[in-house]
C-alpha positions in Angstrom: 258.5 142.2 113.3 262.0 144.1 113.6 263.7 143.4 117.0 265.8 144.9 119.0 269.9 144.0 119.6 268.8 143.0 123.2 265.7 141.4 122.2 267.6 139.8 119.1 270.6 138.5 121.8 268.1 137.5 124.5 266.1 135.3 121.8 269.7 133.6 120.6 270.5 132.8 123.9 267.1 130.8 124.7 267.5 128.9 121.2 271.4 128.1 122.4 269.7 126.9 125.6 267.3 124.7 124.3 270.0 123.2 122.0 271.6 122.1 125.0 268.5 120.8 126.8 268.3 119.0 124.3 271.3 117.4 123.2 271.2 116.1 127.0 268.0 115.3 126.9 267.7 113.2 123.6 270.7 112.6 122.9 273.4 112.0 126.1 269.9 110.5 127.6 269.8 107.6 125.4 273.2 106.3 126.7 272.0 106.6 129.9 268.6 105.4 130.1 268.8 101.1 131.3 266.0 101.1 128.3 267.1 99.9 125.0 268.7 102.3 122.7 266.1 103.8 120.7 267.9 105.1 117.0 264.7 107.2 116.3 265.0 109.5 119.2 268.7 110.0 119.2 268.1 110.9 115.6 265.4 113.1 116.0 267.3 114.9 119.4 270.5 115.5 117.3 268.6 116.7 114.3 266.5 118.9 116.7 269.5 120.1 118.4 271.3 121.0 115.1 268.4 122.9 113.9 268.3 125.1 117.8 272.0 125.8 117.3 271.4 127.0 114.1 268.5 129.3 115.1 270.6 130.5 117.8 273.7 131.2 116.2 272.2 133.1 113.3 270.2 135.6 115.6 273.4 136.0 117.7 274.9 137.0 114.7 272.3 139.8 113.9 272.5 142.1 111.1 
């Protein structure tokens, strides 16, 4: 499926998005939460995050 520049741009922009929902989410989250720190989800947020950033940036970069 070829997109289009805006549809290319629009998709990179969600992806950035939900690398930021999620870094708060998972991430910031578990130093706020009164619950005890849980290692597996901060791992799996940041590792999730990394992988929506990189998703993003690569279709804002285009060809």
């Amino acid at each position: 499926m070829k997109l289009t520049r805006r549809q290319r741009e629009n998709l990179a922009r969600v992806f950035l998005d939900l690398s930021k929902y999620i870094f708060t989410a998972l991430v910031i989250g578990q130093f706020l939460a009164p619950e005890k720190f849980q290692r597996e989800i901060f791992v799996g947020g940041f590792i999730s995050f990394v992988i929506f950033l990189v998703i993003g940036l690569l279709a804002d970069k285009g060809e």
